[in-house]
C-alpha positions in Angstrom: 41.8 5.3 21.8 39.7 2.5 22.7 36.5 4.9 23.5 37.0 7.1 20.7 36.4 3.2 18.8 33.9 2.1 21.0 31.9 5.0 19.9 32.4 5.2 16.9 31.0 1.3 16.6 28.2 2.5 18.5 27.6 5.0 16.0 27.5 2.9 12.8 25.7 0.1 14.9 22.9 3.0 15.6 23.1 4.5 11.8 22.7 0.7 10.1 19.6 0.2 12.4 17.7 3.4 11.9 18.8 2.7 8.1 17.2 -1.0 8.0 13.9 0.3 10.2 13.5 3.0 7.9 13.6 0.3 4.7 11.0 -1.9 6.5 8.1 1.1 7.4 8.9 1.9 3.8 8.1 -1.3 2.5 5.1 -1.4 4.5 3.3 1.2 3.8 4.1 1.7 0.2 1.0 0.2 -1.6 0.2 -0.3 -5.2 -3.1 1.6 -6.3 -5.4 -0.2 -8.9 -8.9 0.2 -10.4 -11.0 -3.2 -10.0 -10.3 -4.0 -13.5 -6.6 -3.7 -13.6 -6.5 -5.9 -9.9 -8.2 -8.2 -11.5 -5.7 -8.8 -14.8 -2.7 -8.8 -12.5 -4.0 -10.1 -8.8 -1.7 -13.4 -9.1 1.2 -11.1 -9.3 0.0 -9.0 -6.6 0.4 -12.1 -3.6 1.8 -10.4 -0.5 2.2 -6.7 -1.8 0.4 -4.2 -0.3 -2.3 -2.7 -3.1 -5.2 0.0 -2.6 -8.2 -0.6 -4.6 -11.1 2.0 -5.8 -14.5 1.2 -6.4 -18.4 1.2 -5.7 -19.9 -1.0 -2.5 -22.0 -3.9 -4.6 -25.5 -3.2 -3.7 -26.8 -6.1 -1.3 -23.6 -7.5 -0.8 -22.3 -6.1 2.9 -22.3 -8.4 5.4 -21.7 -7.1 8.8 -23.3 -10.2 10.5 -20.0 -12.2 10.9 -17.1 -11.1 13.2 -15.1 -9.7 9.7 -17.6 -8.0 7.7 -17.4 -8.8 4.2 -18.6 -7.0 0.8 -18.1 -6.8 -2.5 -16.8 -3.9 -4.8 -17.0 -3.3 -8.4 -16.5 -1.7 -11.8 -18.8 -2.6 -14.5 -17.5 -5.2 -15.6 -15.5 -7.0 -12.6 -16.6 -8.1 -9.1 -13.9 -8.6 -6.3 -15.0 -10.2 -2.7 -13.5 -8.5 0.1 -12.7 -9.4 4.0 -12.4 -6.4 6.2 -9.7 -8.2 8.5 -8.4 -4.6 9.9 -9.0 -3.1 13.8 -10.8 0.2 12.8 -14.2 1.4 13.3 -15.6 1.7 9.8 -16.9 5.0 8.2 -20.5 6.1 8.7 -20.5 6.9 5.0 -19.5 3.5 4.2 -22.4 1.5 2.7 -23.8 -0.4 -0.2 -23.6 1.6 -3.4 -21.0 4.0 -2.3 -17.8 4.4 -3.4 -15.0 2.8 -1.5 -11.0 2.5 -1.2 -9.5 -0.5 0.6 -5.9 -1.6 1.5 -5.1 -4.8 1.6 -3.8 -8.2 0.3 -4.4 -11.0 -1.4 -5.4 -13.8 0.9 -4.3 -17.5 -0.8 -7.8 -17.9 -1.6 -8.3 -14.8 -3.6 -10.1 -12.8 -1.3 -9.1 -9.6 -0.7 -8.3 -9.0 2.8 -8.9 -5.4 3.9 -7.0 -3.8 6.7 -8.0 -0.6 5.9 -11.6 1.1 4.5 -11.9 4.7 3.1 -16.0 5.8 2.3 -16.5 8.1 -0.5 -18.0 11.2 0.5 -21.6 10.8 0.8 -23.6 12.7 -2.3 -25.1 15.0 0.3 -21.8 16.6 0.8 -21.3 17.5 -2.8 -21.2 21.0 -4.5 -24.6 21.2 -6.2 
């Protein structure tokens, strides 16, 4: 009787971890996806949460010079500053004027910090 309980613990032990690992990676990687505009109406509510945001490169704003390159993306009517704080090499087709997707957060400063950068395909790809 004693190792039928034993592994029966052991079971629940092993299903309530899986369970709460699960939760976290969900948690993680589940990210809030905004245009410019609407980031910028809501971005004090957005501190700590995970958010993708869509829109053009600022032309003469990429700054690759300093160890994390930043840029600026844009709507027409709103600008957001943006850190690229993440590990991966960036996109050939990432540059000024193009149209970009990062994830991120909000740093306490207000800068978005980037962990990860999708280019838009480059107009030379397109259908004609």
């Amino acid at each position: 009787m004693a190792a039928r309980t034993k592994f029966i613990l052991g079971g629940i032990v092993i299903v309530i971890a899986l369970a709460v690992l699960g939760y976290i990676g969900y948690r993680e990687s589940s990210a809030v996806y905004l245009t410019i505009d609407e980031y910028s109406s809501k971005k004090d509510d957005l501190r700590g949460k995970t958010v993708k945001l869509a829109g053009d490169v600022v032309a003469g704003s990429l700054d690759r010079s300093k160890p994390q390159m930043e840029f600026v993306i844009g709507s027409s009517s709103t600008k957001i500053r943006v850190c690229y704080i993440g590990k991966e090499i960036i996109p050939d087709t990432f540059k000024e004027g193009s149209k970009a997707l990062v994830e991120g957060v909000v740093a306490p400063d207000g800068i978005f910090q980037a962990r990860h950068i999708e280019a838009g395909c480059a107009s030379k790809y397109e259908a004609e």
